[in-house]
SESEVO-605738 format. One line per field, with one value per residue (C-alpha): chain; x, y, z. Coordinates in Angstrom, 3 decimals. Layout:
N
chaine: (A,...)
east: (X,...)
north: (Y,...)
up: (Z,...)
//
This chain:
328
chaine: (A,A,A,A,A,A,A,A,A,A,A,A,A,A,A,A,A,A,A,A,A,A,A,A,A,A,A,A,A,A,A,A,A,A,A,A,A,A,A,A,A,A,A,A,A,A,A,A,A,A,A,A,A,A,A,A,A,A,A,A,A,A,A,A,A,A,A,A,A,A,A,A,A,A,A,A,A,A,A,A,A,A,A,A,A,A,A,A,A,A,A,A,A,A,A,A,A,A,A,A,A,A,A,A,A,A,A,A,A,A,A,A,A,A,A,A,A,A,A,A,A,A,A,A,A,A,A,A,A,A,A,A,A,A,A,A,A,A,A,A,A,A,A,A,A,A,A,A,A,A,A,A,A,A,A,A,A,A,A,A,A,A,A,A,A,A,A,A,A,A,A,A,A,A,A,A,A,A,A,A,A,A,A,A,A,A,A,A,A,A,A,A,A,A,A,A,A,A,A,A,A,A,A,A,A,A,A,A,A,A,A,A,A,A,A,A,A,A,A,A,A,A,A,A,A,A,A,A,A,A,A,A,A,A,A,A,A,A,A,A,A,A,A,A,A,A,A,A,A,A,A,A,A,A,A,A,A,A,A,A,A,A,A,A,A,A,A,A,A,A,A,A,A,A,A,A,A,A,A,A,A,A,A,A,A,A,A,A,A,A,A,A,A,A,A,A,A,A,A,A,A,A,A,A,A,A,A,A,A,A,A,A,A,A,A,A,A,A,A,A,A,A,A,A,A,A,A,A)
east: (-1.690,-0.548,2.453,5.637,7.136,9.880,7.643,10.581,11.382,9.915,10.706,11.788,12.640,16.230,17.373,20.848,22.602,20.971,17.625,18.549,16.284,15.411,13.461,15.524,14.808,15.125,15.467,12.412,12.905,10.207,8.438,9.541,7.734,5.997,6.677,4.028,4.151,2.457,1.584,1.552,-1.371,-0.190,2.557,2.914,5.890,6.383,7.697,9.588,12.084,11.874,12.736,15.498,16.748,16.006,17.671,21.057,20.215,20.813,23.700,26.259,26.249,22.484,22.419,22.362,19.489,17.681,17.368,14.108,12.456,12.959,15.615,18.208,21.571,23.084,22.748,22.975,22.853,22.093,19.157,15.818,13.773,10.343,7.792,4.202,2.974,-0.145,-1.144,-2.555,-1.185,-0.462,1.189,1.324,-1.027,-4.568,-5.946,-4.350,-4.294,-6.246,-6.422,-5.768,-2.588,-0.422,3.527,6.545,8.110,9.688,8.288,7.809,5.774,5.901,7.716,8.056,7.787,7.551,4.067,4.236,5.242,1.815,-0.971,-4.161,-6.377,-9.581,-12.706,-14.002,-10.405,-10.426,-6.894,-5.511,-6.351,-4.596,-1.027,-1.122,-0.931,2.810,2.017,-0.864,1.734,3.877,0.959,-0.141,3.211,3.119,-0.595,1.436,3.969,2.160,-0.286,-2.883,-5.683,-9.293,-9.458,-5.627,-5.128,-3.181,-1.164,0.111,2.233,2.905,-0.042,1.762,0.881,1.862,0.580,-2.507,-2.793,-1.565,-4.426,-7.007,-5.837,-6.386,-9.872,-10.811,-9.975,-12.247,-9.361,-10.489,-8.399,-6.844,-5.371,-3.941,-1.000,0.750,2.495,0.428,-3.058,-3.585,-3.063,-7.112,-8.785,-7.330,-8.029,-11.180,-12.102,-10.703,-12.745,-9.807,-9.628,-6.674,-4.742,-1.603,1.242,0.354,-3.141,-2.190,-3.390,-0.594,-0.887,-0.923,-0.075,1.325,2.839,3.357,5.608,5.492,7.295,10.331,11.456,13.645,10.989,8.223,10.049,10.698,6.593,5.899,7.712,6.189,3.280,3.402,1.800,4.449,5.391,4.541,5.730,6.760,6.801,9.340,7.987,10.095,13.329,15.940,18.138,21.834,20.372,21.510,18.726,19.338,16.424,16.004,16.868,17.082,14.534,12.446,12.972,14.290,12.338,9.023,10.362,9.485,10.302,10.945,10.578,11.571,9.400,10.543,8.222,11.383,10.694,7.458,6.964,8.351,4.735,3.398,6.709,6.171,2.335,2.639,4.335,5.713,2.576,0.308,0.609,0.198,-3.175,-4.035,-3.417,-5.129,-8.335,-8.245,-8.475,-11.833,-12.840,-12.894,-11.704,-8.282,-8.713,-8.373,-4.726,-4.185,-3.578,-2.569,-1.411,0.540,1.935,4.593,6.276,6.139,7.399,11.452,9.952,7.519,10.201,12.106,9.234,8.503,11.924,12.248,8.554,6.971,4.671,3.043,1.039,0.910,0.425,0.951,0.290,1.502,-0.754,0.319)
north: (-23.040,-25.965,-27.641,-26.256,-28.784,-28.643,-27.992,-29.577,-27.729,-25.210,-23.886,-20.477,-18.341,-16.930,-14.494,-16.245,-13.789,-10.834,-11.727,-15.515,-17.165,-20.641,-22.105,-23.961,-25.693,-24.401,-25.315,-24.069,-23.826,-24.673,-21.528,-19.776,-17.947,-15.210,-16.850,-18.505,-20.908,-19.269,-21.704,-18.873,-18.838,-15.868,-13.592,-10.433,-9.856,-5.838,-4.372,-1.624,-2.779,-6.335,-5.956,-3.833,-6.189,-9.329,-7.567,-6.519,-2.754,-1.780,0.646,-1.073,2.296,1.485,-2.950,-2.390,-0.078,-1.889,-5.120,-6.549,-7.767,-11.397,-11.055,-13.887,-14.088,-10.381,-8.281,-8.492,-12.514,-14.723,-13.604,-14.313,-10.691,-9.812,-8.266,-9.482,-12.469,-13.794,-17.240,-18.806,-19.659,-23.156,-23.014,-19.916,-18.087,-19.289,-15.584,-16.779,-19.964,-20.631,-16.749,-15.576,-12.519,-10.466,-10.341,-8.392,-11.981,-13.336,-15.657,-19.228,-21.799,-22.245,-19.504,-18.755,-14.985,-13.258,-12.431,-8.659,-8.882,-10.526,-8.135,-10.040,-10.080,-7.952,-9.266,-8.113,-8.341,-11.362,-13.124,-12.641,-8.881,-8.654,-9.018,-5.450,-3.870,-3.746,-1.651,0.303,1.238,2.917,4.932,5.943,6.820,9.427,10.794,11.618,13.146,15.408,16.002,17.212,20.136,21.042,22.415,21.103,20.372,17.651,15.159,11.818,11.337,7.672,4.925,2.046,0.052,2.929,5.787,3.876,3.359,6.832,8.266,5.801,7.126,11.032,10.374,10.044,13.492,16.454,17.606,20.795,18.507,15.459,13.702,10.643,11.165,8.364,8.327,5.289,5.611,2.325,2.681,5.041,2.746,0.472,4.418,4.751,1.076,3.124,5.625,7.876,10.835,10.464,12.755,12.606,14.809,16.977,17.655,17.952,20.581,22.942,25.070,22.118,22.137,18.983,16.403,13.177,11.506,7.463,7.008,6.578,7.972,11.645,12.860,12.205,14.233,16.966,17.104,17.257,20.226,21.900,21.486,22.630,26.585,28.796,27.064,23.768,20.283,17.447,13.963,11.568,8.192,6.739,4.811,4.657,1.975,2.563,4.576,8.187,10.926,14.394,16.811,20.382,22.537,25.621,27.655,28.942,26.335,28.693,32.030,29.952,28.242,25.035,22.107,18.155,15.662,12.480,9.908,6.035,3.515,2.312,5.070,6.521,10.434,12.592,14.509,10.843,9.430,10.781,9.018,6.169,3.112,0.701,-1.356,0.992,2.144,-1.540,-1.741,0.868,0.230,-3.590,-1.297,0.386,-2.849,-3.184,-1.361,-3.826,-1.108,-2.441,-5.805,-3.731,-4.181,-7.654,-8.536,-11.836,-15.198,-18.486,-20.958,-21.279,-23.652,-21.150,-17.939,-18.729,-18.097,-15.653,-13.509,-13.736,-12.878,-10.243,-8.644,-8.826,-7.136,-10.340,-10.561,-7.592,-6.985,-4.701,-7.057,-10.434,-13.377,-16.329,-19.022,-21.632)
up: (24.005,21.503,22.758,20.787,19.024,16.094,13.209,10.812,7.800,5.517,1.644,0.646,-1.969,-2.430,-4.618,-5.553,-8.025,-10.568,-12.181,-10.655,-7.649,-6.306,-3.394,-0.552,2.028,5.309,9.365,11.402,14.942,17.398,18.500,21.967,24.160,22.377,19.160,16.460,13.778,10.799,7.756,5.212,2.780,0.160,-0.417,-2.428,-5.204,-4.621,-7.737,-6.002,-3.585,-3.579,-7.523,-7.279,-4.851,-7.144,-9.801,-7.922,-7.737,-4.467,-4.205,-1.471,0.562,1.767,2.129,5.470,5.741,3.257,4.900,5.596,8.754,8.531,5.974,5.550,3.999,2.627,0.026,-3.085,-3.043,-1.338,0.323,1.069,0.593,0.965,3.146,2.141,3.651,4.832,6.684,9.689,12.948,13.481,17.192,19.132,21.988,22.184,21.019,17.688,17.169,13.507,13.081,9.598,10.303,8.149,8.515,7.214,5.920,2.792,0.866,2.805,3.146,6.934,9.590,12.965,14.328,17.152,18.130,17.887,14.509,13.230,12.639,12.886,9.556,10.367,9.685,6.437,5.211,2.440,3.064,-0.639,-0.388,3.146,1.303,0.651,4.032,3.730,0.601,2.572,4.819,2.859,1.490,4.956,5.388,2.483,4.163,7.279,5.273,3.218,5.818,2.592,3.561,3.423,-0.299,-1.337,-5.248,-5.313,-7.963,-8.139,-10.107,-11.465,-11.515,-10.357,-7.284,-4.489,-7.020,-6.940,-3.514,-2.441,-4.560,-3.220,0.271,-0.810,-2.259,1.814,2.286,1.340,-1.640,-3.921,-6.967,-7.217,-10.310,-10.703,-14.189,-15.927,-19.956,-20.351,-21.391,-20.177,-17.056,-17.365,-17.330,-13.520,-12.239,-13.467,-11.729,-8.437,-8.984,-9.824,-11.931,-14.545,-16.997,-19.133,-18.257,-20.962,-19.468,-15.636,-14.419,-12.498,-9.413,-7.003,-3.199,-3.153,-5.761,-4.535,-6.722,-7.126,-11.043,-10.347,-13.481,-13.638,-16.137,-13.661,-11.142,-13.523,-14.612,-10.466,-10.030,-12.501,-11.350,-8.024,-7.428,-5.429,-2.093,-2.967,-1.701,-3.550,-1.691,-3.144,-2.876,-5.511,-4.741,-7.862,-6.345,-7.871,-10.628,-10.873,-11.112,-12.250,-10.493,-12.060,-9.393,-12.183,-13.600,-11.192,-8.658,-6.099,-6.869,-6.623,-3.344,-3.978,-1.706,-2.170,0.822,1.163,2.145,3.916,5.111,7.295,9.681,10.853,9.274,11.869,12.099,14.028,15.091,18.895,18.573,16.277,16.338,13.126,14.280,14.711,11.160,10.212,11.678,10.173,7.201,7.823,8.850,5.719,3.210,4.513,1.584,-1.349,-4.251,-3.378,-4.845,-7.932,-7.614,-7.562,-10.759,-11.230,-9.221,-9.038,-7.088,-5.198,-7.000,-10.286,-8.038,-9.452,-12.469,-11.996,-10.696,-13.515,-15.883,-13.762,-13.526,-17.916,-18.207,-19.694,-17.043,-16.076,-13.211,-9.974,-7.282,-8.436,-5.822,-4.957,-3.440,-1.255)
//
């Protein structure tokens, strides 16, 4: 064990007011017992939450529930947000000292956590690629969820970052269909580099078991339902923030008893809650980026010095990119 002393000071990003961020400096306490200093290596910018955040979409009703492990300050602004970071422990238990782990933290050069909270980066695991367990775990999440079968034709709906990993997760199980569906074409050809099948919405094919449904858009919602076969499931992935979503409950919803499901990576699905922990599901999904299609998704990088901006390109569409990293 490395004597605990007050590592000083460390620089983080705050989101300060709508589409508005800076980095500050902030106090670092020496690390307790059970507690490690983690010099972080890279973070992740998710373009879900963390956006809708960033951007000052978060209805009021939910700030509390939507705070983030290591969160600082409250929502909307100011607040330091995010949940994918990567470094290597600097003071902390022998077992970990110079190991490369994986924490639920916003993004900061230097941090102290508790021990349990760092999942430790498996070997095989390439540092850079490890910032998407957080994202991992909300697709194993889903898996639990929809609990997919021997023979089940299933669609994902929405090739973003979770569409894209939800369908990388389903192409483990022995399926009878599964297609990845997007409006842009573009989006063919990071699927086909997955090994993904892909179709338009026009050329889905219907009759599905399950619909997993990552757009976030009402008219991807709409498409899902209609192509679920009688007594299907849709799994709603998506989160809309403060935007209102009408869902067409008409028609044949009812006669064909369909069904929609939420899905939360806040709380373990309730078909593994009694078995798995929060943690557990991390290391899973740590296990899982072994397999190195997943670099696939990271898209782009910067510094941490560029991540005010970055944020701000990301947030108007200039920059586009599904997991963009910052490097420290």
């Amino acid at each position: 064990m490395v004597a605990n002393t007050s590592p000083g000071t460390a620089r983080a990003f705050w989101t300060v007011g709508p589409g508005q961020g800076e980095l500050r400096t902030v106090e670092l306490p020496a690390p307790g017992a059970g507690e490690a200093l983690v010099r972080t290596l890279h973070t992740g910018i998710s373009r879900g939450t963390e956006m809708l955040v960033y951007q000052d979409h978060v209805p009021e009703s939910v700030h509390e529930l939507m705070r983030c492990p290591f969160q600082e300050g409250e929502l909307p602004a100011p607040v330091k947000y995010g949940y994918l970071a990567v470094g290597v422990v600097e003071q902390g238990p022998d077992e970990l000292l110079g190991r490369a782990v994986f924490c639920l933290h916003p993004h900061q050069d230097r941090f102290v956590a508790p021990v349990d909270a760092l999942i430790p980066v498996e070997d095989g695991v390439p540092a850079r690629r490890a910032v998407l367990t957080g994202m991992v775990e909300t697709a194993v999440n889903a898996m639990w969820e929809a609990g997919p079968r021997m023979g089940d034709r299933v669609a994902v709906i929405g090739a973003g970052m979770v569409g894209l990993l939800v369908a990388a997760l389903l192409k483990r199980f022995p399926l009878g269909r599964l297609e990845l569906i997007d409006i842009d074409p573009g989006k063919a050809a990071t699927a086909a580099a997955m090994g993904l099948g892909f179709a338009a919405p026009a050329e889905a094919a219907g009759d599905c078991d399950i619909v997993i449904h990552c757009s976030a858009s009402q008219d991807g919602l709409a498409t899902g339902l209609d192509l679920l076969g009688d007594d299907g499931e849709l799994v709603e992935m998506s989160w809309y923030g403060d935007r209102r979503v009408q869902v067409p409950l008409g028609g044949a919803f009812h006669a064909r008893r369909l069904s929609i499901r939420a899905s939360q990576v806040g709380t373990v699905a309730a078909a593994r809650r009694a078995r798995r922990t929060n943690r557990d599901r991390l290391v899973l999904a740590m296990e899982l980026l072994q397999d190195p299609v997943f670099d696939v998704l990271l898209t782009g990088s910067s510094s941490f010095e560029q991540l005010p901006d970055v944020m701000s390109r990301l947030a108007t569409g200039e920059l586009a990119s599904l997991c963009h990293v910052i490097d420290y």
